[in-house]
C-alpha positions in Angstrom: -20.4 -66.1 -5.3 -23.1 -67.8 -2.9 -22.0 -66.8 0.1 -20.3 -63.5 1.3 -17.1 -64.0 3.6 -17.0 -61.8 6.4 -15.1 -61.9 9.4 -16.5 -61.6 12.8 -15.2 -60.1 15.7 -17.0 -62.3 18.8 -15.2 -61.1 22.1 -17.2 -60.7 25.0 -20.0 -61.4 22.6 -22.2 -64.1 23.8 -22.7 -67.4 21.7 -24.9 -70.1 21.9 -24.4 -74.1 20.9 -26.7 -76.4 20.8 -25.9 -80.2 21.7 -23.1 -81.2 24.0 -21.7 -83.9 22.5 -18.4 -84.3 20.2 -19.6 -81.7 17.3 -20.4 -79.1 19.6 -17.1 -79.5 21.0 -14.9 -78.8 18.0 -17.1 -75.9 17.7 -16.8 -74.1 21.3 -13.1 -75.1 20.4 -13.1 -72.6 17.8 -15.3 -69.9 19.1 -13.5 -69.7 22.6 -10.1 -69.1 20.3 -12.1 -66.5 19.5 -12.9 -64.8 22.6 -16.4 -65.4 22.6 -18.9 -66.0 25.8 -20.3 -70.1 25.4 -23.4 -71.2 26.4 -25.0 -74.1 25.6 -27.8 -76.2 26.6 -28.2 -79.8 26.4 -29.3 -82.3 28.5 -26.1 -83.6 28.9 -22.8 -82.5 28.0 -19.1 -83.6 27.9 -16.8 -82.7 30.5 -14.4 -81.0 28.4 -17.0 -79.0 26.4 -18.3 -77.6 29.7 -14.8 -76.5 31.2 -14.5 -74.7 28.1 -17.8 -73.0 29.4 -17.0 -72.2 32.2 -13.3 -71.0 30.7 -15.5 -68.2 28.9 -17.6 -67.5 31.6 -20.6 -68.8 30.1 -23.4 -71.3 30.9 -24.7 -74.7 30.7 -28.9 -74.8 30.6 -28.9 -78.5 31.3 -32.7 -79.1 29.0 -33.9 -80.0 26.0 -34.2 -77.2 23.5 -37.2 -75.4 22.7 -38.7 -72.7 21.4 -39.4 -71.2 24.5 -35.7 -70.3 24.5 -34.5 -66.6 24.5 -32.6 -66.3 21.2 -32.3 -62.7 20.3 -29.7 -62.1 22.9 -27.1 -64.1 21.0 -24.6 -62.8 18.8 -25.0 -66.5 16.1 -26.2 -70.1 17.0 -25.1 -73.1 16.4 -26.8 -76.4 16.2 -24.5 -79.0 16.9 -26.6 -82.6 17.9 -27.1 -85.8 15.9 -30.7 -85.2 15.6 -31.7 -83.5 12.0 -35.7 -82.1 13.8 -33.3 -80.0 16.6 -30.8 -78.9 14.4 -34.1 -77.2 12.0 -36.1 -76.1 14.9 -33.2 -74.2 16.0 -32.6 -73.0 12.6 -36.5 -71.7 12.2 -36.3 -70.2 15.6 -33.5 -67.9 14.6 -34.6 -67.1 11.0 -37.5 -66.1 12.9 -35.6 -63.7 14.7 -32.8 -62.9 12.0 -30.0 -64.2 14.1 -27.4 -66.1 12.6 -27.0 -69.4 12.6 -25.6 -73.1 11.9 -26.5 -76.1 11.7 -23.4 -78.8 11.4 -23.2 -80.6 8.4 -27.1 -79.5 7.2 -26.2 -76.3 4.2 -30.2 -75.9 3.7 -29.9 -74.9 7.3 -26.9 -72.8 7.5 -27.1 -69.0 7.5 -23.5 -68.7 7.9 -21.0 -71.8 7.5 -18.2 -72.0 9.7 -14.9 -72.6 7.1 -12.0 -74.4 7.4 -9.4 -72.0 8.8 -5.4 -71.2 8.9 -5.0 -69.5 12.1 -1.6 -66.9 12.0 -3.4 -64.2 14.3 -4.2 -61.9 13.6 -4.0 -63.2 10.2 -6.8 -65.9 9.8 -7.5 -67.3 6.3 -10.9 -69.6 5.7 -11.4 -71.7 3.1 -15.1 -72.6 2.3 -17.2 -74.6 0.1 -20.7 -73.2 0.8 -20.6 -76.9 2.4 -20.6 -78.9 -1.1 -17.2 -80.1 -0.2 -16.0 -79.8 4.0 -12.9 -82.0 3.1 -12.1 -80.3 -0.2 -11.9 -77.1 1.8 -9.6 -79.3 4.9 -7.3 -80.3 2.2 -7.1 -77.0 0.7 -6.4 -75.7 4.0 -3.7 -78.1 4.8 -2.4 -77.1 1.3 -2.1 -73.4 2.6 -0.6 -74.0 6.3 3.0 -75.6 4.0 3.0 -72.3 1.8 1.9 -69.8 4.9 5.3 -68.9 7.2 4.2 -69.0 10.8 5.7 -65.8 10.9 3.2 -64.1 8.8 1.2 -63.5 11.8 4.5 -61.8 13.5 4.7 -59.5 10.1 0.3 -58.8 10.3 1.0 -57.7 14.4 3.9 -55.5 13.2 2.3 -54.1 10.5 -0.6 -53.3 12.8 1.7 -51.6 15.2 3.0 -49.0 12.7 -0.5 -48.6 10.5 -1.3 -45.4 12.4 2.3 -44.2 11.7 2.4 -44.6 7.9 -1.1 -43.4 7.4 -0.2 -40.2 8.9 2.9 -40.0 6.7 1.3 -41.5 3.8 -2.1 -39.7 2.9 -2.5 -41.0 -0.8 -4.2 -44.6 -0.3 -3.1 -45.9 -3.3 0.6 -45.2 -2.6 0.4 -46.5 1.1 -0.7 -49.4 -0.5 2.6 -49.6 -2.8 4.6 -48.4 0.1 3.4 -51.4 2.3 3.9 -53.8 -1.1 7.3 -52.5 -1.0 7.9 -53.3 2.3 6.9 -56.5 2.4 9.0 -57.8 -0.6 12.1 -55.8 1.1 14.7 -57.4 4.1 12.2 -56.6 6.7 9.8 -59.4 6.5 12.8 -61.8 7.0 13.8 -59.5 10.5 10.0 -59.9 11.9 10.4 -63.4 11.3 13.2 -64.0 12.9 12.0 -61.7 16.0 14.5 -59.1 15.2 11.8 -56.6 16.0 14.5 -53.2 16.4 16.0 -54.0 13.2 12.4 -54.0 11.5 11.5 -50.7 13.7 14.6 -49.2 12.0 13.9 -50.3 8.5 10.3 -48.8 8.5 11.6 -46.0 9.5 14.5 -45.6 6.9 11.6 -46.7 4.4 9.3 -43.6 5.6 12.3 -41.3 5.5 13.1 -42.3 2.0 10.0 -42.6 0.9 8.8 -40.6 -2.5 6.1 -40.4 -4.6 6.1 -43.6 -6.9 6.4 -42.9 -10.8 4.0 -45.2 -13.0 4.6 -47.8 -15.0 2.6 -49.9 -17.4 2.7 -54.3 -17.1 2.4 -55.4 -20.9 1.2 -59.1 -19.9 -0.3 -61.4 -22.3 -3.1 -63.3 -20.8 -2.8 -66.2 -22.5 -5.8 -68.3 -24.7 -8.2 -68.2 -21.8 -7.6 -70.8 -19.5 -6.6 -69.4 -16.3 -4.0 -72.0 -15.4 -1.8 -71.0 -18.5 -0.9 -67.8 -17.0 2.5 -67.1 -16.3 3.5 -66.5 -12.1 4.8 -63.3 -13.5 1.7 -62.2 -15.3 -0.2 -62.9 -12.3 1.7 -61.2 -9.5 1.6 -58.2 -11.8 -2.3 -58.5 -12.3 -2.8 -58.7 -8.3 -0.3 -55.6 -7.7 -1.9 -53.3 -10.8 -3.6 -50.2 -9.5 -5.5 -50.3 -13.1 -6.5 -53.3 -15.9 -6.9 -51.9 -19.1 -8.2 -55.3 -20.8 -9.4 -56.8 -24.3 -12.0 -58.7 -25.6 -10.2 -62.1 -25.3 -9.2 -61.8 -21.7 -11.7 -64.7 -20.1 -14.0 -63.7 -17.1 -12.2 -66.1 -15.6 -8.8 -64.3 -15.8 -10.4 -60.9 -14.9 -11.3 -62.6 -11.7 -7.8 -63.3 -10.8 -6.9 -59.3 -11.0 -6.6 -56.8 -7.5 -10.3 -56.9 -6.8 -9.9 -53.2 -5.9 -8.5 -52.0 -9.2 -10.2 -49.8 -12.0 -10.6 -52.1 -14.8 -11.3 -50.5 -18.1 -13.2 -52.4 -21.1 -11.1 -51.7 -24.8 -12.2 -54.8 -26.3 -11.9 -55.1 -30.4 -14.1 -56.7 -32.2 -14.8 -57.2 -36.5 -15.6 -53.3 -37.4 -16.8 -52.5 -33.8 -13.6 -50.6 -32.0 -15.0 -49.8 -28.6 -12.0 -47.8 -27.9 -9.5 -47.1 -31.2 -5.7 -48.7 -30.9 -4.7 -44.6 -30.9 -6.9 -44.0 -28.0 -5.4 -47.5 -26.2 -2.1 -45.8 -26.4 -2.8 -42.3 -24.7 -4.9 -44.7 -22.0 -2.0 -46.5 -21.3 0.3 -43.0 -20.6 -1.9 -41.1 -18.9 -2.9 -43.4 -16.2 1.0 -44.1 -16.0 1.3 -40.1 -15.7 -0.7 -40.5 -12.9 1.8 -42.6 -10.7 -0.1 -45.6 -11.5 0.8 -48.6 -11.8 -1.2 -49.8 -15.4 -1.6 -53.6 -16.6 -2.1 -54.1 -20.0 -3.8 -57.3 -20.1 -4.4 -58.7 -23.5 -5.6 -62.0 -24.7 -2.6 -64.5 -25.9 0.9 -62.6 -26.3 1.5 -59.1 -26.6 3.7 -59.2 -29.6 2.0 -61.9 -31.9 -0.5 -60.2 -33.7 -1.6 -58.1 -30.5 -0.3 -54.9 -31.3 2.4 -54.8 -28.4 4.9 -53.6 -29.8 2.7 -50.5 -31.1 1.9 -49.6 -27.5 5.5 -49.9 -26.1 6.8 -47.6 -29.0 4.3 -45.3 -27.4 5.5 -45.9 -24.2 9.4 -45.3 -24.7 8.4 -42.0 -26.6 6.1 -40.7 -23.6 9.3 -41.4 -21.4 7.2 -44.2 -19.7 8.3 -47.1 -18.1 7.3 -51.0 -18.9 7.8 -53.8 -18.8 6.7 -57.1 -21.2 5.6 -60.8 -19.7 5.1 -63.1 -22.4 2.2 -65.2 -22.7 1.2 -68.5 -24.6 0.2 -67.5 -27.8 -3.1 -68.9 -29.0 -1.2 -70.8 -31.7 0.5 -73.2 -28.8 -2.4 -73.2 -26.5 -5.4 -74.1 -28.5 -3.4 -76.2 -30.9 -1.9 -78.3 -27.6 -5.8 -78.4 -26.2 -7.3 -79.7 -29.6 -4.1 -82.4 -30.0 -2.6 -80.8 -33.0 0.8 -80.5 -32.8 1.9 -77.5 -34.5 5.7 -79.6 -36.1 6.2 -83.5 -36.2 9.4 -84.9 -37.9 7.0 -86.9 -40.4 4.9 -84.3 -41.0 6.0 -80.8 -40.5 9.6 -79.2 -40.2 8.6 -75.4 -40.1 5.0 -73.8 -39.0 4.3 -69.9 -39.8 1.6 -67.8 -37.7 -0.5 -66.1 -40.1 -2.9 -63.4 -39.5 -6.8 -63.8 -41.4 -7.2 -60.1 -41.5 -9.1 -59.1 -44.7 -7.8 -55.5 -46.8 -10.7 -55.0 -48.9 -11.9 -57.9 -49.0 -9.1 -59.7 -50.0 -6.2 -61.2 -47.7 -3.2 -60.2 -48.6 -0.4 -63.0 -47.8 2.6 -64.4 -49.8 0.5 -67.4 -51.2 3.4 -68.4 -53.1 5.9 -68.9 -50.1 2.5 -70.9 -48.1 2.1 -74.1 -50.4 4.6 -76.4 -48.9 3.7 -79.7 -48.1 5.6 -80.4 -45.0 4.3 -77.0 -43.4 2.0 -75.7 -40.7 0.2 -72.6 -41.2 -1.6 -71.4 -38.6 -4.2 -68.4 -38.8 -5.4 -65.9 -36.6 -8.7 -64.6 -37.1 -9.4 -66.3 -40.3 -12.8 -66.8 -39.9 -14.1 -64.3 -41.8 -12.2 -64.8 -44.7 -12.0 -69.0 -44.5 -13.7 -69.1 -47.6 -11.1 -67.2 -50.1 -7.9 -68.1 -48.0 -9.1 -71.9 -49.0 -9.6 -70.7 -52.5 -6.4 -69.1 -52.7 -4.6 -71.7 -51.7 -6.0 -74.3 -53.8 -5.7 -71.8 -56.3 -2.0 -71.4 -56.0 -0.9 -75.5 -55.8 -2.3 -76.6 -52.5 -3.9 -80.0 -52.8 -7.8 -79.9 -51.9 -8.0 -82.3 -49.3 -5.3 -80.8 -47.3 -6.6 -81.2 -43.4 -7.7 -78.1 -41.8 -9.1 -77.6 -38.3 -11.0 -75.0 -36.6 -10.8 -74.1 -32.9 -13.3 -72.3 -31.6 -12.5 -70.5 -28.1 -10.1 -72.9 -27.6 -8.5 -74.2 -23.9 -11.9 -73.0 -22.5 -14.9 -75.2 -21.1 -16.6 -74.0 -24.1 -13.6 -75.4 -26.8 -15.1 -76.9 -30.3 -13.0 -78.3 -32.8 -14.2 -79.3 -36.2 -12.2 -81.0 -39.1 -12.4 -80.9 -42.6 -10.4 -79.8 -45.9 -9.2 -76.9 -47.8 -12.4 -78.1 -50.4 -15.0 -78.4 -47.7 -13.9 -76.4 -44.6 -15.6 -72.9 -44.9 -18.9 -74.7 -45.8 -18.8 -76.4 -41.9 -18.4 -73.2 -40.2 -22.2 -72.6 -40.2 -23.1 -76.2 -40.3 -21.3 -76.2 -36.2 -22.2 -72.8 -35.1 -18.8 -72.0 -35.0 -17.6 -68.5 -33.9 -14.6 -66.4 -33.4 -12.2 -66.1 -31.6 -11.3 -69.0 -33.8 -8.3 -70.4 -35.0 -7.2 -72.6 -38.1 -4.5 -75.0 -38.5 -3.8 -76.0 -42.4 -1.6 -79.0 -42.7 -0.9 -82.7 -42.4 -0.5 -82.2 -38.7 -4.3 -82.3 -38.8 -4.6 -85.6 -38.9 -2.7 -86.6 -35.8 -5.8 -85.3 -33.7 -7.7 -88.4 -33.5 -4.7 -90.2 -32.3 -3.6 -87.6 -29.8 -7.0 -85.7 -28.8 -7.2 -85.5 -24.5 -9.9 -83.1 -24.3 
């Protein structure tokens, strides 16, 4: 993150613009909407900028600027003329004094940037770019003003109103937190809307007096193969309402990101022979934080309940008397093979496909090698890697043709996706030859050979 998004408060405070022309209009626009005090000197200025000046009770110094100027008295500056030298001298004279300031349309001079905003007071969102991109962040905003009700600023008032009232009834942060959640997905929202104000007083109320401890509950959600555009709406409302993330080694930093910001997130990540927390120890995780009266998301890296152990943890669950609930996710079978252009069935090429896990027992894989050499198949194996080498031999061993296609997909649907081709014969030998590493996934079968045709990516 390169900059850090506060939000000021700026009534009464005094503010000073620089330049009186059309860009330091639209900015005394903004900052008088925000009950701040304008000045501004110029040495000539618009007649609209300067009845908003005299609207705030500020002042016009009708001069050049200068360093001369008293700047320490200002709560932030901005330099709004057409001519780059000002806009830096201003900038200089307030580093100088470590006031904030902004130069329009000039980042290397900015210390704050003014961001494009959604006003719903008091509920104001901003959208900003660090000032790469001004209309990328105007078109975001306009994005947001279809999908924010104007009421939203109604229900932020309201809510203000009784704050003092429920924090008084409600000591516990965390379940004043789930109480307001509550509220806000119950009738009430719709009553503030609609100005029905005594109808909402009444149904905060009724919510207070019925109000009890909540029990916990544990979100199974399957995170998908990485991207973060593959998660489910589901999986994501849960991650932003989860008081804690209990997460694996697959879920992307991208992903994590998109989880409450506030909530305890705890690492259990598996990897080959290193277990930084054992599947047993997962499971009494998962019920004691629920035991707690939290609410516990169990976020794990493609879907729960192929080949990730889901079902293991709900068992768990149902016998500690804990409640769940599962959100699918796309399997890394679907998503990687989609990514790479492999489809997983094609009427001239594969009627059935079988998800295989790679896992070695003693260093051997145990799988039904008989029941896997059929021509007009798909196998597709998880965590192969390690044991790409014998599963080829085995298989070649058992009928399968040598020169069967077979691809690799290393970390697929990611920015850092690799996909390499080969055969049963010569596949295990390219794995070091293209630095490829887990998580991995392999795809045995005619299908294969549709990727140069259908590769997007």
């Amino acid at each position: 993150m390169d900059i850090f998004p506060v939000s000021l408060k700026l009534q009464q405070q005094p503010c000073l613009i620089v330049g009186g022309g059309s860009i330091a209009l639209r900015k005394a626009t903004l900052l008088a909407k925000a009950g701040a005090v304008i000045h501004v000197v110029a040495p000539e200025i618009e007649e609209s900028l300067l009845d908003i000046v005299h609207s705030t009770h500020g002042q016009f110094h009708a001069e050049k600027f200068n360093t001369g100027i008293g700047l320490s008295g200002y709560r932030l500056v901005i330099a709004a003329t057409n001519v780059k030298a000002v806009n830096q001298s201003v900038f200089e004279a307030c580093e100088d004094l470590n006031v904030l300031v902004n130069s329009v349309d000039d980042p290397p001079h900015c210390r704050f940037m003014v961001p494009a905003i959604i006003d719903r007071s008091p509920l104001v969102i901003s959208v900003a770019t660090n000032g790469a991109s001004p209309v990328l962040a105007r078109q975001i905003r306009t994005q947001l003003e279809a999908a924010v009700p104007h009421g939203m600023g109604k229900l932020a008032d309201f809510s203000g109103k009784w704050r003092k009232v429920v924090k008084e009834q409600i000591s516990n942060p965390d379940e004043r937190r789930i109480f307001w959640e509550d509220l806000y997905a119950s009738p009430l929202k719709e009553q503030v809307f609609n100005d029905r104000l005594a109808e909402a007083d009444r149904l905060i109320e009724q919510a207070l007096t019925e109000w009890q401890k909540p029990k916990g509950e544990v979100y199974l959600v399957g995170a998908g193969p990485g991207d973060p555009e593959l998660l489910t709406l589901k999986a994501l409302r849960l991650m932003q309402q989860a008081d804690v993330v209990i997460y694996d080694r697959l879920v992307s930093p991208a992903i994590m990101e998109l989880c409450r910001r506030d909530a305890e997130k705890v690492y259990v990540g598996k990897a080959r022979s290193n277990h930084s927390v054992p599947q047993d120890g997962i499971n009494a995780l998962l019920v004691q934080y629920a035991s707690q009266g939290k609410r516990v998301c169990r976020l794990k890296g493609g879907d729960p309940f192929i080949f990730g152990r889901g079902g293991e943890e709900i068992q768990e669950l149902f016998a500690a008397g804990v409640a769940f609930q599962v959100v699918p996710g796309i399997t890394a079978a679907s998503g990687c093979s989609a990514y790479a252009g492999i489809p997983l069935t094609h009427r001239d090429y594969a009627q059935s496909v079988r998800f295989l896990t790679g896992h070695l027992k003693e260093g051997s894989p145990e799988l039904p090698w008989h029941e896997l050499v059929y021509e007009n198949q798909t196998l597709v194996l998880y965590m192969g890697l390690v044991g790409l080498e014998k599963i080829c031999e085995k298989l070649i061993a058992h009928g399968q043709r040598p020169d069967m296609p077979v691809a690799l997909i290393s970390k697929g649907t990611t920015p850092d996706q690799k996909v390499v081709v080969g055969t049963l014969a010569d596949i295990a030998s390219k794995v070091e030859e293209n630095h490829i590493q887990a998580p991995t996934l392999t795809i045995i079968g005619e299908v294969v050979s549709l990727r140069e045709q259908l590769r997007w990516r």
